[in-house]
TIRO-2110 file (N, C-alpha, C; in Angstrom, 1 decimal):
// TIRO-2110
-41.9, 0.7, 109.0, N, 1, A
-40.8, 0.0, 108.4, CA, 1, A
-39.8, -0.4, 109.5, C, 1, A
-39.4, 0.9, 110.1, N, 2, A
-38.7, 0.2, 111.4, CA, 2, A
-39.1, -1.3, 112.2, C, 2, A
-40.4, -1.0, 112.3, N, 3, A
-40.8, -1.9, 113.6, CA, 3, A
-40.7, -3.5, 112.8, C, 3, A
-40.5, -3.6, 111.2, N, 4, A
-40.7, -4.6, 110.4, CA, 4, A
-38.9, -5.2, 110.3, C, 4, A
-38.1, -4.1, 110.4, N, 5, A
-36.7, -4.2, 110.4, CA, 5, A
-36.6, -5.2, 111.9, C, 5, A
-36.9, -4.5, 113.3, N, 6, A
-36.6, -4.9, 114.3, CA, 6, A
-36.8, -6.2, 114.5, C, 6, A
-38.1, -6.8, 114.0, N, 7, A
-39.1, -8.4, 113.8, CA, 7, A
-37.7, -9.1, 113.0, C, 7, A
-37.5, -8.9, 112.2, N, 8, A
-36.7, -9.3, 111.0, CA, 8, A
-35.2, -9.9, 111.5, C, 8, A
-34.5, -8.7, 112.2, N, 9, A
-33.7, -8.6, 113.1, CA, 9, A
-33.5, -9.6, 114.4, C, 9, A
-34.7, -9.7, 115.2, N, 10, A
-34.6, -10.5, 116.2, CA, 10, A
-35.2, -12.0, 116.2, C, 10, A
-35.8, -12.1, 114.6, N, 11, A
-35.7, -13.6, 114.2, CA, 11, A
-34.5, -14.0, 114.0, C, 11, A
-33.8, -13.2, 113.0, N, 12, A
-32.7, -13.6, 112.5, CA, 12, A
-31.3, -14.0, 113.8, C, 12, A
-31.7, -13.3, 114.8, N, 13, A
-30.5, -13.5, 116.1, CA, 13, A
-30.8, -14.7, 116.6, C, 13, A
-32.3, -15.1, 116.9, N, 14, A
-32.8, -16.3, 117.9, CA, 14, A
-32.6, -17.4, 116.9, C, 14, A
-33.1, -17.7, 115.6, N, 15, A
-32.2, -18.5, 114.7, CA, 15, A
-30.9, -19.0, 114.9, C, 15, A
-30.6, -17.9, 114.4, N, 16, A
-28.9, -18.0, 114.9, CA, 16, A
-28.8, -18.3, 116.1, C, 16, A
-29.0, -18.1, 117.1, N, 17, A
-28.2, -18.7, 118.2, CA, 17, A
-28.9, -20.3, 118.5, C, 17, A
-30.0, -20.4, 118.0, N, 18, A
-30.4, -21.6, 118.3, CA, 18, A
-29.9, -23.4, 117.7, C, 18, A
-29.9, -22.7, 115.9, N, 19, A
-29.2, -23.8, 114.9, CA, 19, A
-27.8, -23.8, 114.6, C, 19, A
-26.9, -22.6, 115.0, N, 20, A
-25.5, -22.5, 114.5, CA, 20, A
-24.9, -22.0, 115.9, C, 20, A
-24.5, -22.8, 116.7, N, 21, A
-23.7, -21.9, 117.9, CA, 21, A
-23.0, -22.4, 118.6, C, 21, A
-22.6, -23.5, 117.2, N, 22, A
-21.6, -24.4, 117.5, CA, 22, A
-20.2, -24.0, 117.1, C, 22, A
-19.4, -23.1, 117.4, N, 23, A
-18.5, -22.0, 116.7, CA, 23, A
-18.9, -21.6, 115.5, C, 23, A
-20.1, -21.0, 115.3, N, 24, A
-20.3, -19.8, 114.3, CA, 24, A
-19.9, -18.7, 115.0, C, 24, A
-19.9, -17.9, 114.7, N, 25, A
-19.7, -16.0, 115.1, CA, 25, A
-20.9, -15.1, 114.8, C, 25, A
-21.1, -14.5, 115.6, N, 26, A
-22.8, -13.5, 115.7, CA, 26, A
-22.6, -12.2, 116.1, C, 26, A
-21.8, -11.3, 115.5, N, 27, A
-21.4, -10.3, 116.0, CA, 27, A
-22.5, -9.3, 116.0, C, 27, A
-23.1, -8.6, 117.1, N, 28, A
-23.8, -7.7, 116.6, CA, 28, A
-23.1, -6.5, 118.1, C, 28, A
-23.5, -5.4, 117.7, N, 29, A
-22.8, -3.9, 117.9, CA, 29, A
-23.7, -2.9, 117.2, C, 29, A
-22.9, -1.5, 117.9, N, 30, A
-23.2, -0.5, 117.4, CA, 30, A
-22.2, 0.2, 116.0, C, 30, A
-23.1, 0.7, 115.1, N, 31, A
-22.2, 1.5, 114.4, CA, 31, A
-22.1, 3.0, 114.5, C, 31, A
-21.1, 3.4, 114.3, N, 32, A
-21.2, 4.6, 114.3, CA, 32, A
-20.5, 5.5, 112.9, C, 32, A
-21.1, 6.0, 112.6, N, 33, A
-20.7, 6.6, 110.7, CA, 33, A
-21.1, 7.9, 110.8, C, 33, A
-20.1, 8.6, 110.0, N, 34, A
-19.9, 9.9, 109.7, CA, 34, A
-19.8, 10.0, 107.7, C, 34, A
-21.2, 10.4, 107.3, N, 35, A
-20.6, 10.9, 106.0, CA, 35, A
-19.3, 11.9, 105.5, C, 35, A
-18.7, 12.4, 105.2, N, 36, A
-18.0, 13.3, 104.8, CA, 36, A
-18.3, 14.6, 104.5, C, 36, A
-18.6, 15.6, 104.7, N, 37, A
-18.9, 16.8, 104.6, CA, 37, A
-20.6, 16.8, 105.0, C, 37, A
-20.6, 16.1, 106.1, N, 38, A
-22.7, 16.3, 105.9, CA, 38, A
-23.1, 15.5, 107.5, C, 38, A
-23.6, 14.2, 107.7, N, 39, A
-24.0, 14.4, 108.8, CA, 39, A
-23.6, 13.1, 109.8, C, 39, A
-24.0, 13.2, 111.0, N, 40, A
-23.6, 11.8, 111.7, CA, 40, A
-24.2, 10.8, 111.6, C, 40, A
-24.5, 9.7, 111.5, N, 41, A
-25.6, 9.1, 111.2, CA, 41, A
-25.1, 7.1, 112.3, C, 41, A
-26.0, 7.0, 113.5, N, 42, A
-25.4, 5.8, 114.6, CA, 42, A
-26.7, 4.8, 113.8, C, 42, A
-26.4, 3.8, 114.8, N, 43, A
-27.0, 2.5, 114.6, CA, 43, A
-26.8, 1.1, 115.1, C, 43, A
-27.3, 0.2, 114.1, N, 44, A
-27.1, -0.9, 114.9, CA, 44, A
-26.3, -2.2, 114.0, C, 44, A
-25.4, -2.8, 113.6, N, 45, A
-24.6, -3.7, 113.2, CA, 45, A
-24.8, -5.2, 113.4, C, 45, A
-24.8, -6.6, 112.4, N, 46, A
-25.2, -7.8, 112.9, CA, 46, A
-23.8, -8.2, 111.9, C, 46, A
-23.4, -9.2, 112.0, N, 47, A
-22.6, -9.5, 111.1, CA, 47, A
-22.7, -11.6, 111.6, C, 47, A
-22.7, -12.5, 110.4, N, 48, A
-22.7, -13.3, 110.7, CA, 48, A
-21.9, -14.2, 110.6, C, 48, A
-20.8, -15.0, 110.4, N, 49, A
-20.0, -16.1, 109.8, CA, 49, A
-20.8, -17.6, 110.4, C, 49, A
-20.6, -18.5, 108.9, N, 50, A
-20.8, -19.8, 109.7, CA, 50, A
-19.8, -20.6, 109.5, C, 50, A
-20.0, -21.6, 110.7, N, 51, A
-19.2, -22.4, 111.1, CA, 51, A
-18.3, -23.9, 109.5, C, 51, A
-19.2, -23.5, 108.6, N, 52, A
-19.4, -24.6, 107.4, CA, 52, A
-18.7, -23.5, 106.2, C, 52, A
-19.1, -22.6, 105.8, N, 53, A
-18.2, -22.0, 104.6, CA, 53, A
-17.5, -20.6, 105.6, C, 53, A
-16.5, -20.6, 104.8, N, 54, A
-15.0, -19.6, 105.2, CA, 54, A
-14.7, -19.1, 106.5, C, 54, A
-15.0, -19.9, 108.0, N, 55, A
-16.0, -19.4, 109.1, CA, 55, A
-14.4, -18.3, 109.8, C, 55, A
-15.2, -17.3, 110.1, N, 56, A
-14.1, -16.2, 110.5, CA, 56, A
-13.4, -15.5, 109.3, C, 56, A
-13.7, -16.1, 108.0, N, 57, A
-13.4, -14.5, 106.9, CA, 57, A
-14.9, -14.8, 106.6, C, 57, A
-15.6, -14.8, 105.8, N, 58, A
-16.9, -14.5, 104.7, CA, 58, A
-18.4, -14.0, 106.1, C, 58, A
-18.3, -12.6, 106.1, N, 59, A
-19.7, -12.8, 106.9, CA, 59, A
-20.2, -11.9, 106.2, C, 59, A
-21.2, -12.1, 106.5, N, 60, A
-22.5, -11.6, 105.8, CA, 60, A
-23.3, -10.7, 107.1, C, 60, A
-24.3, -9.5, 106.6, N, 61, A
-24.5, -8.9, 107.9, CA, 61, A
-25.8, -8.3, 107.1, C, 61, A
-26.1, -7.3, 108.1, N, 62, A
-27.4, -6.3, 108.2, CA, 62, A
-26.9, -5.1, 109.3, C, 62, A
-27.1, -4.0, 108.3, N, 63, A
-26.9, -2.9, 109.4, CA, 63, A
-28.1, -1.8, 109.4, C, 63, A
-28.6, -0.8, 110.1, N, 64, A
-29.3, 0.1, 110.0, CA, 64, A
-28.1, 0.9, 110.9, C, 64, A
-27.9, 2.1, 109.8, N, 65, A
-27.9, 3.5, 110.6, CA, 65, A
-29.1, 4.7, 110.0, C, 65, A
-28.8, 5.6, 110.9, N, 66, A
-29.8, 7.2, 110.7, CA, 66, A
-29.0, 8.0, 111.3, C, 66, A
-29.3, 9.1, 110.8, N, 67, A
-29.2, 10.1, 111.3, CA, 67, A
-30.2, 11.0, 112.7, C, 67, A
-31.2, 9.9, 112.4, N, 68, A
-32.3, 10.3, 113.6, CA, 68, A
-31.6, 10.2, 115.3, C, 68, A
-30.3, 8.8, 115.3, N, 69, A
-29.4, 9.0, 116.4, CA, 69, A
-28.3, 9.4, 116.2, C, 69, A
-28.1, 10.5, 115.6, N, 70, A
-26.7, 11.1, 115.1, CA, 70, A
-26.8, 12.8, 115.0, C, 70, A
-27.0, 13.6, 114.0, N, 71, A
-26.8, 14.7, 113.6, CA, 71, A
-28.1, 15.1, 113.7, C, 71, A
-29.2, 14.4, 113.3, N, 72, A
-30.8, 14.5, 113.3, CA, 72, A
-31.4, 14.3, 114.6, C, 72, A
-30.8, 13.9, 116.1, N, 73, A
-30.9, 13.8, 117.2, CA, 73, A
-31.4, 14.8, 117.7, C, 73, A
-32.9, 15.6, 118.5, N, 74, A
-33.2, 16.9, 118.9, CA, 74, A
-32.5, 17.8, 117.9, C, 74, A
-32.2, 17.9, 116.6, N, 75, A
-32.3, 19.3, 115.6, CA, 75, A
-33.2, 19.0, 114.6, C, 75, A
-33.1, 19.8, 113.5, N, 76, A
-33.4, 20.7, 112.7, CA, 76, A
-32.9, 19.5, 111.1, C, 76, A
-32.4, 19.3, 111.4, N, 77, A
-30.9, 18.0, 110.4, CA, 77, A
-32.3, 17.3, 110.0, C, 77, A
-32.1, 16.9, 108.4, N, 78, A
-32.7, 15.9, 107.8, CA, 78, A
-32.4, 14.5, 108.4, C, 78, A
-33.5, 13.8, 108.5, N, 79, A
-33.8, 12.4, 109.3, CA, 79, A
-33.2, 11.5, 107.9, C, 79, A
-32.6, 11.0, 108.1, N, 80, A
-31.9, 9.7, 107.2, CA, 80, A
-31.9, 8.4, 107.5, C, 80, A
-32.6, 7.5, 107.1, N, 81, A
-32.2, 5.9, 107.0, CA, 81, A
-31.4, 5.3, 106.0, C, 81, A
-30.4, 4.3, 106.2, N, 82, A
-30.2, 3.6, 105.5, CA, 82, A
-30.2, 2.0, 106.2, C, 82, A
-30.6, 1.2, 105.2, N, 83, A
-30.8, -0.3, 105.5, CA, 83, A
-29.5, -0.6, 104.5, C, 83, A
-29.0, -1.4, 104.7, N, 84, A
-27.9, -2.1, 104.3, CA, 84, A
-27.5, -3.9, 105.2, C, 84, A
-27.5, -4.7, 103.7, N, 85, A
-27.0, -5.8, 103.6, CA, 85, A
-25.3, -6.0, 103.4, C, 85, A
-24.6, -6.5, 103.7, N, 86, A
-23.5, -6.8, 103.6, CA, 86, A
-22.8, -8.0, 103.5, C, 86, A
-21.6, -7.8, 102.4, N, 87, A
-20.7, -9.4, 102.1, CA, 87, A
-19.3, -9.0, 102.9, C, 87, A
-18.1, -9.4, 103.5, N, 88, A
-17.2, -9.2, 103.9, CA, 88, A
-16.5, -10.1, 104.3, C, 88, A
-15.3, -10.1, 103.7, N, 89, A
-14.2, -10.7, 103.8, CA, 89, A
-12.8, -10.4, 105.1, C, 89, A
-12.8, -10.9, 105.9, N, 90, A
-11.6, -10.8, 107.1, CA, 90, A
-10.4, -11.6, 106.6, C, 90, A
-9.4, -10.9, 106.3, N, 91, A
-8.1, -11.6, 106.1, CA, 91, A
-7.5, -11.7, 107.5, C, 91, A
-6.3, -12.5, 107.8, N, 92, A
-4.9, -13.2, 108.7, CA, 92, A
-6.0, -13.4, 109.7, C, 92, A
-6.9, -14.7, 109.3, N, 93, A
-7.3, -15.3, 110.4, CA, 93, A
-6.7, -15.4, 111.7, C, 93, A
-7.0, -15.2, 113.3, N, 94, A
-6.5, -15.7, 114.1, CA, 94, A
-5.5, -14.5, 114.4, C, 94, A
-5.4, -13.7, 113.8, N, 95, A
-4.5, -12.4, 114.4, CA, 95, A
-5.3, -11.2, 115.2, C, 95, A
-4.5, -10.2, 115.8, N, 96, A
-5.6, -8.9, 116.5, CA, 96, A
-6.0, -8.1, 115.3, C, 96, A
-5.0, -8.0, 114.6, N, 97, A
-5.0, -6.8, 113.4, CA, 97, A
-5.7, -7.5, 112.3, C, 97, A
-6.8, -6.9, 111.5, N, 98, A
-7.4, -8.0, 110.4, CA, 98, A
-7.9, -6.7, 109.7, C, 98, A
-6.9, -6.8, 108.3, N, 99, A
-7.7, -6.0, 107.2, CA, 99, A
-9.1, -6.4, 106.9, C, 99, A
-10.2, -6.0, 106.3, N, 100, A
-11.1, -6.3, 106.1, CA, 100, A
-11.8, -5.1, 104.6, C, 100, A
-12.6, -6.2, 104.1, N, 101, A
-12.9, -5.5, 102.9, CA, 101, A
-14.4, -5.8, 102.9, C, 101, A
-15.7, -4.8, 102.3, N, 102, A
-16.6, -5.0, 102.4, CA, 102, A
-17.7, -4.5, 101.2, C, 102, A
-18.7, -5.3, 100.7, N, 103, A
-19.6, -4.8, 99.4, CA, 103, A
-20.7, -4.6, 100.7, C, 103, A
-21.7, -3.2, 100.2, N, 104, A
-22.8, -3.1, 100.7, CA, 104, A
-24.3, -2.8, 99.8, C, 104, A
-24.9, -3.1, 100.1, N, 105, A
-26.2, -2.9, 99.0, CA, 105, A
-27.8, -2.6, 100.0, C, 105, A
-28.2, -1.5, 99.7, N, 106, A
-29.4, -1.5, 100.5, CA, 106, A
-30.3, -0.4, 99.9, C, 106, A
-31.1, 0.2, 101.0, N, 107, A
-31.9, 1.2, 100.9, CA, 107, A
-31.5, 2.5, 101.6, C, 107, A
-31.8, 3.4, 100.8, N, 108, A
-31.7, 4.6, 101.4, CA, 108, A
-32.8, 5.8, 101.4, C, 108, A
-33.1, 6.0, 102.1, N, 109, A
-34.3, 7.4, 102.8, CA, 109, A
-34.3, 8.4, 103.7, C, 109, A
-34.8, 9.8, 103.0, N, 110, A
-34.6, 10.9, 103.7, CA, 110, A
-36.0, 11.5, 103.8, C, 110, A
-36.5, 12.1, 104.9, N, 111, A
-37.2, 12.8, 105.7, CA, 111, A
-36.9, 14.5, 105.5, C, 111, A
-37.5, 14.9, 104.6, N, 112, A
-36.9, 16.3, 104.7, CA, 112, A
-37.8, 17.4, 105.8, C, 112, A
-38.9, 17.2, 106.1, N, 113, A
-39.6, 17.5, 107.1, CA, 113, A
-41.0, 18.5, 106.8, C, 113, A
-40.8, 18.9, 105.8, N, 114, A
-41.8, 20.0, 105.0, CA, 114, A
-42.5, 19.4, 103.4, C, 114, A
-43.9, 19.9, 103.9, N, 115, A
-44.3, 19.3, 102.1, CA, 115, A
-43.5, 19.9, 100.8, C, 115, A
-43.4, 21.4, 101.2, N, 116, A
-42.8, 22.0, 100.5, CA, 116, A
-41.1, 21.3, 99.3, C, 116, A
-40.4, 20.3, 99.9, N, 117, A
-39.8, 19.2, 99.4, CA, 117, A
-40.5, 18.1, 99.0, C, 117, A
-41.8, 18.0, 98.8, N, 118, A
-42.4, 16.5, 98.3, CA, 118, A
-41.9, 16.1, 97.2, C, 118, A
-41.6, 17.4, 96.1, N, 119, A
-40.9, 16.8, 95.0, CA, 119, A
-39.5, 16.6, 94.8, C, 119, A
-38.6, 16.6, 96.2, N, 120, A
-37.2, 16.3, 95.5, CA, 120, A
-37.4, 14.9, 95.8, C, 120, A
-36.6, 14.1, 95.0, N, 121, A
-35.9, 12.8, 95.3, CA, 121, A
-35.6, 12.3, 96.8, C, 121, A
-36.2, 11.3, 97.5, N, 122, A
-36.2, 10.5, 99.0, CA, 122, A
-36.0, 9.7, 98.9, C, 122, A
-35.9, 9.1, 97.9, N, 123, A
-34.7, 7.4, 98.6, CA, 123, A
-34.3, 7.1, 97.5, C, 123, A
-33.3, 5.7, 98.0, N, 124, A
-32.5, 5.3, 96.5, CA, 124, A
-31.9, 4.6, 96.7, C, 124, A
-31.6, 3.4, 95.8, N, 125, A
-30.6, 2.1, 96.2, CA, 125, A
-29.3, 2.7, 96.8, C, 125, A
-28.8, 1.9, 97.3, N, 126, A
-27.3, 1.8, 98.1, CA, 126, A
-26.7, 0.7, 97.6, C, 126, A
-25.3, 1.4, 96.8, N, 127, A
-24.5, 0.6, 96.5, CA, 127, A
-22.7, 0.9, 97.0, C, 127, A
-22.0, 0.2, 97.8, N, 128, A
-21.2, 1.0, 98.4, CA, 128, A
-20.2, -0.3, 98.8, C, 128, A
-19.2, -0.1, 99.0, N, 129, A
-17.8, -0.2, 99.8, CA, 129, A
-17.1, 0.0, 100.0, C, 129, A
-16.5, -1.0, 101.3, N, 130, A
-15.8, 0.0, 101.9, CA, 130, A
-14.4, -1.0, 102.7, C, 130, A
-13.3, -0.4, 103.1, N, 131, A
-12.0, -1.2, 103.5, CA, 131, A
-11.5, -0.7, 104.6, C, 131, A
-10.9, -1.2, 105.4, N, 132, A
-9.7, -0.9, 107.0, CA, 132, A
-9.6, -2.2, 107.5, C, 132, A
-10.1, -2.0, 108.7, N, 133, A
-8.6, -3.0, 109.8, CA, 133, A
-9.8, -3.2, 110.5, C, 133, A
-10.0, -4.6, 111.1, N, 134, A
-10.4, -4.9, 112.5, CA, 134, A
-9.3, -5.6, 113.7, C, 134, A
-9.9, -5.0, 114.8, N, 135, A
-9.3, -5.6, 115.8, CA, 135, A
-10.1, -6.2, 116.9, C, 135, A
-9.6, -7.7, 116.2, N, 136, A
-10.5, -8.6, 117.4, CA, 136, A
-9.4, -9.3, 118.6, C, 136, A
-10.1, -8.7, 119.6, N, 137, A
-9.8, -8.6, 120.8, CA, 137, A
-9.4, -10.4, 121.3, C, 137, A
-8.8, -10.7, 122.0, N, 138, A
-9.0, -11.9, 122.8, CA, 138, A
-9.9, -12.4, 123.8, C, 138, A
-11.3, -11.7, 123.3, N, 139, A
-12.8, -11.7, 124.3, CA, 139, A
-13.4, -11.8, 122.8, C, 139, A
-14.6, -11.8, 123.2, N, 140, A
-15.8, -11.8, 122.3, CA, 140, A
-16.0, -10.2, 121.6, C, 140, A
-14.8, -9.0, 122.3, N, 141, A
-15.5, -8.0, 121.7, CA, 141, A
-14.0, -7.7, 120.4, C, 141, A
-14.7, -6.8, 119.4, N, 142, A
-14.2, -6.7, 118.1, CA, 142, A
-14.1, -5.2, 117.9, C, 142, A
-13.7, -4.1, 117.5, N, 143, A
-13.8, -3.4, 116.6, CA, 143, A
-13.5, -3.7, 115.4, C, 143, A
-14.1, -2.4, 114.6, N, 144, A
-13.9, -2.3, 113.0, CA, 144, A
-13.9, -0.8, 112.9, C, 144, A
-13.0, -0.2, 111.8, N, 145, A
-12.8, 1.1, 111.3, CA, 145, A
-13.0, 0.8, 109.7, C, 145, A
-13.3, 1.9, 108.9, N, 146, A
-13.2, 1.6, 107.5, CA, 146, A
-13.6, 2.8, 107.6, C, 146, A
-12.9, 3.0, 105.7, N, 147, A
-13.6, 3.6, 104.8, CA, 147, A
-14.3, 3.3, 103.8, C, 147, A
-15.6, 4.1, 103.6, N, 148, A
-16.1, 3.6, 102.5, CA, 148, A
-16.7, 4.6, 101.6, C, 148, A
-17.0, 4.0, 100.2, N, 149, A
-17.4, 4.8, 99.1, CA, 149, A
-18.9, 4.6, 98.4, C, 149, A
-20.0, 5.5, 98.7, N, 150, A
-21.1, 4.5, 97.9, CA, 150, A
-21.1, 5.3, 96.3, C, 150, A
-21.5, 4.6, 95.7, N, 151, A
-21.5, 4.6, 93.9, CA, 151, A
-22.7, 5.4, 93.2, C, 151, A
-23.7, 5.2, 94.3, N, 152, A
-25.2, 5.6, 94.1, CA, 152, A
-25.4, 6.9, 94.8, C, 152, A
-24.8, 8.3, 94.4, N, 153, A
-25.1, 9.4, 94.9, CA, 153, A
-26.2, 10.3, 94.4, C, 153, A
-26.3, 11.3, 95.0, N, 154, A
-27.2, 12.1, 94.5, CA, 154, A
-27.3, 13.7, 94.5, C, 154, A
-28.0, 14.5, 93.6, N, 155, A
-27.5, 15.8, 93.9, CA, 155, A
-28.4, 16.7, 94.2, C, 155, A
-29.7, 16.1, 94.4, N, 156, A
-31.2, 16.7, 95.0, CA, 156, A
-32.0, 17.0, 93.6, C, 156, A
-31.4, 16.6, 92.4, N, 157, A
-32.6, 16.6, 91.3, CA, 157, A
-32.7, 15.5, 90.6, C, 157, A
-31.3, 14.7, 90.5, N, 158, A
-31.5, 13.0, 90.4, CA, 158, A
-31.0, 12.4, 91.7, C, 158, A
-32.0, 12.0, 92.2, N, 159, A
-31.2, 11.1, 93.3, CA, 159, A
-31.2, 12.1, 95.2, C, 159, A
-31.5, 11.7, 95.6, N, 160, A
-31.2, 12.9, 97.5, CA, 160, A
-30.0, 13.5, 97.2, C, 160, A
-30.1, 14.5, 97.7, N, 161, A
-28.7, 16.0, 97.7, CA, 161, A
-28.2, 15.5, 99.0, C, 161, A
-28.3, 14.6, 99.9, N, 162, A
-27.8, 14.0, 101.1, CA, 162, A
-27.2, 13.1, 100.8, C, 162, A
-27.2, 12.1, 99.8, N, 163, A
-27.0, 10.7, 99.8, CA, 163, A
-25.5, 11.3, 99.4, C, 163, A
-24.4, 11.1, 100.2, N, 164, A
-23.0, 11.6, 99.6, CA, 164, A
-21.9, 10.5, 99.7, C, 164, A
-21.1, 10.3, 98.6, N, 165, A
-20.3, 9.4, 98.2, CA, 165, A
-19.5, 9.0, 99.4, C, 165, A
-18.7, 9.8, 100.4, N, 166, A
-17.3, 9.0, 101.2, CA, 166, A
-18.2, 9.4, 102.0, C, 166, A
-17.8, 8.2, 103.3, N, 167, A
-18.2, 7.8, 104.4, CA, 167, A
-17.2, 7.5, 105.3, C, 167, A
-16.9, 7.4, 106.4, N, 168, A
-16.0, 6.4, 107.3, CA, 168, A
-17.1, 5.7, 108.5, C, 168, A
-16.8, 4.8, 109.3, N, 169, A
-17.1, 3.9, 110.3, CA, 169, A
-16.5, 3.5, 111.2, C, 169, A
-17.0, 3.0, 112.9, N, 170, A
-16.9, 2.4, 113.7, CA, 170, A
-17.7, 1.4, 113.9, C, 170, A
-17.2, 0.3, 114.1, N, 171, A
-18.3, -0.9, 114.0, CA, 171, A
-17.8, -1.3, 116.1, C, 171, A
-18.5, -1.4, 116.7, N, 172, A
-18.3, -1.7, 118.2, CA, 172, A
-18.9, -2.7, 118.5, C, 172, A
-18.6, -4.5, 118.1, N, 173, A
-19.7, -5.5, 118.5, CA, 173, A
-19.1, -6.5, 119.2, C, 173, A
-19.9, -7.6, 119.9, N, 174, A
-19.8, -8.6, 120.8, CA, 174, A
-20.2, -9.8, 119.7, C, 174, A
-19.5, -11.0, 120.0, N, 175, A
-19.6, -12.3, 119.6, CA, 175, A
-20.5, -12.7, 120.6, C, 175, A
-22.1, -13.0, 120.1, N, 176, A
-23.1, -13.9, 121.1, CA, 176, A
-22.8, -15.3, 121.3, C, 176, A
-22.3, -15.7, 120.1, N, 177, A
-22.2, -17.0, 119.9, CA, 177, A
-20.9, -17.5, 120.6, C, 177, A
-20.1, -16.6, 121.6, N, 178, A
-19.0, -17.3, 122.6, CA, 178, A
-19.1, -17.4, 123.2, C, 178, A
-18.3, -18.7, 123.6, N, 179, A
-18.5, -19.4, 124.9, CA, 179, A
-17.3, -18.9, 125.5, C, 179, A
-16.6, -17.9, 125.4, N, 180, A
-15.4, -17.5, 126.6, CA, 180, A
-16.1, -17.4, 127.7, C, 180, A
-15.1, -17.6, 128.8, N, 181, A
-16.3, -17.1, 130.3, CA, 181, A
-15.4, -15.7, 130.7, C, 181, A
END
């Protein structure tokens, strides 16, 4: 699945920089997320705006985090993926400080590591959002902080006993698509 994510991923970049890179925005970065009471979970962030509808609020993205580079890193910790698509809105165009609001929808899967769990619940839609502040820099690079809430939880007999409602985030990305020097 991964290796089908990464194909997917680096079509979707060379696309983009090839047909839109005429002031579109191609942010891609690391994320870094912390559930709330449970585990770390890093990754990788794309976020897209085009140059033709709402260019610099409405982007649209793709993220993967896990826990496999986070809390599940050399331990013992349940291995977690989540795939997630994203819609997001940046308000006060053109400023450093930029609230930001965001819907996410994707997949979610856990690795419990023993047959002995074959029968709990391992994956499950992702339905979630989440709000804060970005700060885009006067360079190509951006932070993002939020919080976020997903809707689609679980308690390990309907649904993963991992999958837990609050979240927060760092989003750490570069604009490919600038031409600053």
């Amino acid at each position: 699945m991964f290796k089908y994510v990464c194909t997917l991923v680096t079509l979707l970049l060379f696309t983009s920089i090839a047909c839109f890179a005429q002031n579109s925005i191609l942010n891609v970065g690391l994320r870094l997320q912390k559930t709330v009471n449970l585990y770390h979970e890093n990754g990788i962030a794309i976020e897209y705006s085009s140059k033709v509808f709402k260019p610099d609020r409405v982007y649209f993205g793709f993220s993967y985090v896990t826990s496999r580079l986070g809390t599940a890193y050399r331990s013992n910790a349940i291995k977690q993926d989540n795939y997630l698509l994203s819609a997001a809105y940046y308000f006060r165009q053109g400023h450093v400080i930029r609230p930001v609001v965001r819907l996410n929808t994707g997949y979610f899967s856990a690795s419990y590591g023993h047959k002995i769990f074959d029968d709990l619940p391992q994956s499950s839609l992702i339905l979630s959002g989440d709000a804060g502040v970005a700060i885009q820099t006067h360079s190509p690079l951006k932070f993002a902080a939020t919080l976020g809430y997903n809707t689609i939880t679980g308690n390990g007999v309907k649904g993963p006993g991992t999958l837990y409602p609050v979240f927060y985030q760092l989003t750490i990305s570069w604009n490919l698509l600038s031409h600053q020097k």
